[in-house]
VOLUMRO-45684 format. One line per 3 residues: number of its first residue (from 1); their letters; for each residue x negated, y, z of C-alpha. Coordinates in Angstrom, 1 decimal, m for minus. Example, Ala and Ser with C-alpha at 12.3 -4.5 7.8 and 13.67 -1.06 7.14 Angstrom:
// residues 2
1> as> m12.3,m4.5,7.8  m13.7,m1.1,7.1 .
This chain:
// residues 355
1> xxx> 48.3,m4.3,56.5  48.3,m8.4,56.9  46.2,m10.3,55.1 .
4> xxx> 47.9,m13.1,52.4  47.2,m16.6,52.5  47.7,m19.7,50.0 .
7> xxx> 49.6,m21.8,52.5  49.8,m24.9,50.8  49.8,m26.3,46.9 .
10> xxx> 52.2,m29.0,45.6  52.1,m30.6,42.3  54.0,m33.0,39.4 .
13> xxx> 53.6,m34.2,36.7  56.2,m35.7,34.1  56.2,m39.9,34.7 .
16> xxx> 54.8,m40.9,31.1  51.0,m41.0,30.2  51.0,m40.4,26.3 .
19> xxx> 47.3,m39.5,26.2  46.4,m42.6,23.9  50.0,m42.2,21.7 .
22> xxx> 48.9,m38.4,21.1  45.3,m39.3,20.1  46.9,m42.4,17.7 .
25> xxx> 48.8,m39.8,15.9  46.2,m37.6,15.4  44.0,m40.5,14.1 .
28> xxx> 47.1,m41.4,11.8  47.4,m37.7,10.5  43.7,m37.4,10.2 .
31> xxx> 43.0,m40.9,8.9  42.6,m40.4,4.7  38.6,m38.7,5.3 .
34> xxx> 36.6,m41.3,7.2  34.3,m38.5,8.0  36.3,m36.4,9.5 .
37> xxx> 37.9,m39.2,11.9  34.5,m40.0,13.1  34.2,m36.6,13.8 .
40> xxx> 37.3,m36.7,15.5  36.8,m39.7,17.3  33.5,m38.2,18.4 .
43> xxx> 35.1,m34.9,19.3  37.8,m36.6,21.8  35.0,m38.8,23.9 .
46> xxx> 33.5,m35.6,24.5  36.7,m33.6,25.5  36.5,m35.9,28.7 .
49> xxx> 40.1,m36.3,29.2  41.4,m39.9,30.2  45.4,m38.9,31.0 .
52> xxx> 47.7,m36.5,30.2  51.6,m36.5,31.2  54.9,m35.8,29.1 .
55> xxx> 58.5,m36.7,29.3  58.4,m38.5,26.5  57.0,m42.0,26.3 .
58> xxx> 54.5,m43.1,24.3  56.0,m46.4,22.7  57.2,m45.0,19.5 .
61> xxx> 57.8,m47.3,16.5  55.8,m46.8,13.1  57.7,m43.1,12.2 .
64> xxx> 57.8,m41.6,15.0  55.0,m40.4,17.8  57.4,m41.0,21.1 .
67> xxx> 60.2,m43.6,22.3  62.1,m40.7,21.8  61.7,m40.4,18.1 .
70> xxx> 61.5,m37.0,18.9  58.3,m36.5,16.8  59.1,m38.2,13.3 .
73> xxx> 56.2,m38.0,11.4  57.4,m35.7,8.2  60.3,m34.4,10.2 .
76> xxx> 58.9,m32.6,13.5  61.9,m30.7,15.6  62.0,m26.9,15.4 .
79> xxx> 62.1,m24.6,17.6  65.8,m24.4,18.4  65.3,m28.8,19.5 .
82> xxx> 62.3,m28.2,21.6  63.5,m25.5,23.7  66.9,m27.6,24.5 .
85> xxx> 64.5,m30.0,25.9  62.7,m27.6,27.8  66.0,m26.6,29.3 .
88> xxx> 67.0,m29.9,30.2  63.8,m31.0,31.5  62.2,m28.0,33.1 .
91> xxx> 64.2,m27.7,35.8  63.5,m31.5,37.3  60.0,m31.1,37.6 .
94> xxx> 60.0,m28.1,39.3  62.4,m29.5,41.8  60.2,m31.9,42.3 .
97> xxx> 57.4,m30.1,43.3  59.1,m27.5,44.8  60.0,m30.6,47.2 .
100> xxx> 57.3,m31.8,47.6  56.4,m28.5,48.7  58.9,m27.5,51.2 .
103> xxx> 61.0,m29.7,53.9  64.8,m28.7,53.2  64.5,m27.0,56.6 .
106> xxx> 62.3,m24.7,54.8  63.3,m23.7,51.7  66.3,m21.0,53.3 .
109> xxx> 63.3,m19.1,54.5  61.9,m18.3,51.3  62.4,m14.3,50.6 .
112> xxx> 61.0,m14.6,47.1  60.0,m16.8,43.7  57.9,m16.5,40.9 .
115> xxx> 57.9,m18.6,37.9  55.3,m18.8,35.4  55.5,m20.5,32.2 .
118> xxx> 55.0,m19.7,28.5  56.5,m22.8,27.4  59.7,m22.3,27.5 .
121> xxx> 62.3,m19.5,27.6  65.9,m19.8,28.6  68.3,m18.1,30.6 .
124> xxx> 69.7,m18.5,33.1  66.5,m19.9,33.9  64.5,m22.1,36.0 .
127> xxx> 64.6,m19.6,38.7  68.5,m20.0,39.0  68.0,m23.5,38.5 .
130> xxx> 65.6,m24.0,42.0  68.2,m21.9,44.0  71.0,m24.4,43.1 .
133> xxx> 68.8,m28.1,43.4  66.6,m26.9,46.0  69.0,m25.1,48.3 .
136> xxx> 67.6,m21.6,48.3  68.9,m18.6,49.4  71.1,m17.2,46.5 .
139> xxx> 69.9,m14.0,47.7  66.2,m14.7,47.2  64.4,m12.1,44.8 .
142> xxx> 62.9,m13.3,41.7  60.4,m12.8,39.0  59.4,m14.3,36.0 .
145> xxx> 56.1,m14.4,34.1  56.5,m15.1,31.1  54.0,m15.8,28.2 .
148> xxx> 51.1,m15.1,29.7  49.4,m18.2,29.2  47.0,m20.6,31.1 .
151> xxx> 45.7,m17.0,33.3  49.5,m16.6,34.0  49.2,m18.4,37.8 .
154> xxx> 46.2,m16.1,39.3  48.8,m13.2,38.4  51.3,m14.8,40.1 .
157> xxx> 48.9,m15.5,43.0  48.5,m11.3,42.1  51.9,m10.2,42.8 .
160> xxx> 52.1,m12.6,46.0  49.7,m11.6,47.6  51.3,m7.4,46.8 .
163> xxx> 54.4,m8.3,48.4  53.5,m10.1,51.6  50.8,m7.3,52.8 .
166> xxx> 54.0,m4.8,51.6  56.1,m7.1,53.5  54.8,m8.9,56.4 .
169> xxx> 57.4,m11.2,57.1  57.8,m12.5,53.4  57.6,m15.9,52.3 .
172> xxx> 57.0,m16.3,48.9  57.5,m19.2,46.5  55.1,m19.6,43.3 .
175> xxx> 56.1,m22.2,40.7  53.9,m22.4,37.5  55.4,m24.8,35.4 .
178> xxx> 54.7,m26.3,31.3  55.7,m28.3,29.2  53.0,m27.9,26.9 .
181> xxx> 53.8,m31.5,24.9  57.3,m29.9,23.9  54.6,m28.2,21.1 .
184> xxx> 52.6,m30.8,19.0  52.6,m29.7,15.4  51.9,m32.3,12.7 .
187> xxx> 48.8,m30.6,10.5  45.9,m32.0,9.0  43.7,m29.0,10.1 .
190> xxx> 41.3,m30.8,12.4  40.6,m27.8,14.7  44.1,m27.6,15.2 .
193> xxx> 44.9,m31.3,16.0  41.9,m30.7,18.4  43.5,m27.9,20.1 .
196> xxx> 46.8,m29.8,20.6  45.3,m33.1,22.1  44.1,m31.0,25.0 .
199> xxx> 47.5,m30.2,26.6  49.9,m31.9,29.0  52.8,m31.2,31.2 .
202> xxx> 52.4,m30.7,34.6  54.3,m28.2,37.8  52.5,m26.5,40.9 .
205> xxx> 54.7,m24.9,43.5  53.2,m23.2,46.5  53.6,m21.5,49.3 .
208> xxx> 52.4,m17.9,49.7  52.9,m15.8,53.4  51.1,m13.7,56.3 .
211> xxx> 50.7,m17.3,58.5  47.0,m17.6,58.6  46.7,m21.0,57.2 .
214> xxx> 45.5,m22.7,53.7  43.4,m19.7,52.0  43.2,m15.9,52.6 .
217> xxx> 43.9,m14.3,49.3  41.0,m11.4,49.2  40.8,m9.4,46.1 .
220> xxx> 41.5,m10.0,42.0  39.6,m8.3,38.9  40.7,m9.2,35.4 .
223> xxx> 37.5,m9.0,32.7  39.1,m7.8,29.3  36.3,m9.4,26.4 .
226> xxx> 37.0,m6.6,23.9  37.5,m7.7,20.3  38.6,m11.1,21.0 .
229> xxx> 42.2,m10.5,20.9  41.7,m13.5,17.4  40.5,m16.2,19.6 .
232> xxx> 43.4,m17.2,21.5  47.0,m16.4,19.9  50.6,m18.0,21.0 .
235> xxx> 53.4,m17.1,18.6  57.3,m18.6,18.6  57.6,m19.9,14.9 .
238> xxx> 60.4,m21.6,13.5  59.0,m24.6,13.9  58.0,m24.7,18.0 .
241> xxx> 55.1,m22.1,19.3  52.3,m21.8,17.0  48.7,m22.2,19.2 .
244> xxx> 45.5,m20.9,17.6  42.5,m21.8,19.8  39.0,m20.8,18.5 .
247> xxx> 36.3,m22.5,18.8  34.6,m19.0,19.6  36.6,m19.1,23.0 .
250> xxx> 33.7,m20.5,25.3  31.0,m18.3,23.8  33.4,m15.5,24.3 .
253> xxx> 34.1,m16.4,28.2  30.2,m17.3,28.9  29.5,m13.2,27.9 .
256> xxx> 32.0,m11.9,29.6  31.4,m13.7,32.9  27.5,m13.1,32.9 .
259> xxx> 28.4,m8.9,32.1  31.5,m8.6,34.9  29.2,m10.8,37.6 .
262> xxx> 29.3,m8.2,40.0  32.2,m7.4,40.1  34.5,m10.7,40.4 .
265> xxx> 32.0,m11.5,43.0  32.2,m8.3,45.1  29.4,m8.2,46.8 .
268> xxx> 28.7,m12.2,47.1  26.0,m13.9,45.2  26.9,m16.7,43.4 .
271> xxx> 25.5,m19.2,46.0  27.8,m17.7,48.5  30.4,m19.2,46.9 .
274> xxx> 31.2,m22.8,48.2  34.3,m23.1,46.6  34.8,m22.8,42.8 .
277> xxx> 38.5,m23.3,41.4  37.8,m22.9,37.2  40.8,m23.4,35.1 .
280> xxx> 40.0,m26.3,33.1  41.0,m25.4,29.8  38.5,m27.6,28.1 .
283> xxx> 34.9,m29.1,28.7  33.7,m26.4,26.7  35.2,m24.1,28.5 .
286> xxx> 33.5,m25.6,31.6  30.1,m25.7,30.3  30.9,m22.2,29.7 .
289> xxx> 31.3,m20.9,33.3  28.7,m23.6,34.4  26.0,m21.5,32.4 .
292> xxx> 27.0,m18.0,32.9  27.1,m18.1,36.3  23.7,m20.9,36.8 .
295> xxx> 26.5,m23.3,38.6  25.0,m26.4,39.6  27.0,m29.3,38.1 .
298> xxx> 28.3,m30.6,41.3  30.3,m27.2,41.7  32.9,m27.9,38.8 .
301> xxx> 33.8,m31.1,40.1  37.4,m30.3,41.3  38.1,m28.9,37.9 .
304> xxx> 36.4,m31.6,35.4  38.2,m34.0,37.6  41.9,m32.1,36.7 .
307> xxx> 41.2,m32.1,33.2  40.1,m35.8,33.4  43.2,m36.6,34.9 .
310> xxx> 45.6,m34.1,33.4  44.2,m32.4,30.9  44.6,m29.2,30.1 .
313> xxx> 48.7,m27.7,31.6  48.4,m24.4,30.9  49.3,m22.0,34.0 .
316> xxx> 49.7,m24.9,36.1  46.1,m26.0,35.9  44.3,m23.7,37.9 .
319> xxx> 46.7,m24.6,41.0  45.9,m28.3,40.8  42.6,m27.5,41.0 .
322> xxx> 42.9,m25.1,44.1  45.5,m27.9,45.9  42.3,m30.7,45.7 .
325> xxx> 40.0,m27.6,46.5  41.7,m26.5,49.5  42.6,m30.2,51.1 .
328> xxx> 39.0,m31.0,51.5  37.8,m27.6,52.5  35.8,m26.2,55.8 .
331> xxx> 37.0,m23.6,57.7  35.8,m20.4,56.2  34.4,m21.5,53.3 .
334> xxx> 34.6,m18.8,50.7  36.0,m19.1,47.4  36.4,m17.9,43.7 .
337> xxx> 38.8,m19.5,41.4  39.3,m18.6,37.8  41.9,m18.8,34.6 .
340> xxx> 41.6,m17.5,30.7  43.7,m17.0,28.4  45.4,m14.4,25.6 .
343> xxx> 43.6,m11.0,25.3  40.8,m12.5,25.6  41.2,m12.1,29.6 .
346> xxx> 39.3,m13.9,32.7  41.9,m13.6,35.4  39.8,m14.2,38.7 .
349> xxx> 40.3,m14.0,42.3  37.8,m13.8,45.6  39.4,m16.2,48.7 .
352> xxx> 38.2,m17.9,51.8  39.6,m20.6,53.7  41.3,m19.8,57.4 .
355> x> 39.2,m20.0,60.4 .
């Protein structure tokens, strides 16, 4: 049976930066309690995110958020407006990086593509879409993931790695793509605002075969936290997709890694591991893995340095952290990357670079 390896990671991001609009508007929403503004203001520095990316620009005039006017303060788009921009957006970015990915000599040879997102739902979808911009083969086979969350790219990883060691000669396409700013809601609940300013937009495609190149894909274990299923909820409403994240989350996700140890390692101790790919999905979070697993602080580096950049995309995440991971790796070195989400589940996976 071969072995599957992470050829190569591309990625994309949507051209406008609207950290610094986003966190006005929450200032602006939040502003009649001075207290709880300082709060807030004291809350974002410590988030540790500088940038995050959206197809809407950030020059909007006193009602509305964006250039757009798409956020109107008082008059926020439902559901039915934000998922025709998804459907007219989507598709570009993951062009892009598909791309970015892949000469045009190379995309007939893909066999198969899996999309992830959980920000957007449409069909035909952005699978259909790739095989008409990208050029490939109308025959590929596809499969969707959907609404699994920020986890939702180690399952895609998952199912890769199934069908090339089922099928040797198969070239598969991943493409994990969000539009998570498609979903700010206008509330004067502080721990939601918080929640909201940690997502951006953002598209990893990558290539997936037998060619021993990039990183050998070696085993997965999911770590189901059991009564947690409160702490991270997703919901279409009428008014966009409804996020609850808890504050409990990191608490919950220090436990769970510190009890399943043993077995996401399998059989490596913790300083084994050169290579640590954790899905960003907030400094919190970070900490989090940082303590239950005694990391030093140099070994998150890659992934504070994603959600510096980006923030916090959902299933795309985990792959930008792997693509800066993997281009600066030794031969070899082993590897153990990381994503949570809905359930609560840690979605986790053993790899090692190619000789």
């Amino acid at each position: 049976m071969p072995d599957a390896y992470l050829n190569r990671i591309a990625t994309a991001v949507p051209p406008h930066d609207v950290h610094d609009a986003f966190l006005s508007f929450g200032r602006r929403v939040l502003g009649g309690d001075n207290r709880r503004l300082v709060l807030f203001d004291r809350l974002v520095k410590r988030a540790e995110i500088a940038h995050r990316y959206s197809f809407l620009s950030p020059t909007g005039d006193a009602g509305a958020v964006d250039g757009e006017g798409f956020y109107r303060f008082g008059q926020f788009p439902n559901t039915a407006a934000r998922m025709r921009l998804f459907e007219t957006l989507a598709p570009s970015l993951a062009a892009e990086a598909v791309r970015r990915l892949l000469a045009e000599e190379e995309r007939g040879t893909i066999t198969h593509l899996i999309v992830t997102s959980c920000t957007g739902l449409s069909a035909p979808g952005i699978d259909l879409e790739l095989i008409a911009s990208c050029g490939l083969r109308p025959k590929v086979e596809r499969t969707f993931v959907g609404f699994m969350g920020c986890y939702a790219a180690i399952n895609a990883l998952k199912l890769a790695r199934h069908i090339v060691r089922s099928e040797p000669t198969a070239r598969v396409l991943t493409v994990n793509l969000e539009l998570c700013t498609l979903h700010l809601q206008q509330t004067d609940r502080l721990d939601e605002m918080l929640s909201f300013l940690l997502f951006g937009d953002g598209c990893a495609a990558a290539l997936i075969s037998a060619q021993p190149r990039g990183a050998r894909l070696e085993s997965f274990h999911a770590a189901l936290v059991p009564q947690t299923a409160d702490l991270i909820r997703w919901h279409i409403r009428e008014q966009g997709f409804d996020m609850l994240l808890s504050g409990a989350v990191p608490g919950a996700i220090r436990g769970a890694l510190a009890g399943a140890r043993d077995e996401i390692l399998r059989g490596r101790t913790v300083d084994d591991i050169a290579l640590w790919a954790v899905h960003p999905g907030g400094r919190t979070v970070l900490d989090a893995v940082e303590e239950a697993f005694a990391l030093a602080p140099d070994k998150l580096t890659a992934s504070r340095g994603v959600l510096h950049d980006y923030g916090n995309m959902s299933s795309g995440t985990v792959m930008f952290v792997l693509e800066r991971l993997i281009a600066q790796a030794s031969a070899g070195a082993p590897g153990c990357a990381m994503a949570f989400g809905p359930g609560l589940v840690a979605e986790t996976m053993q790899f090692r670079m190619a000789a």
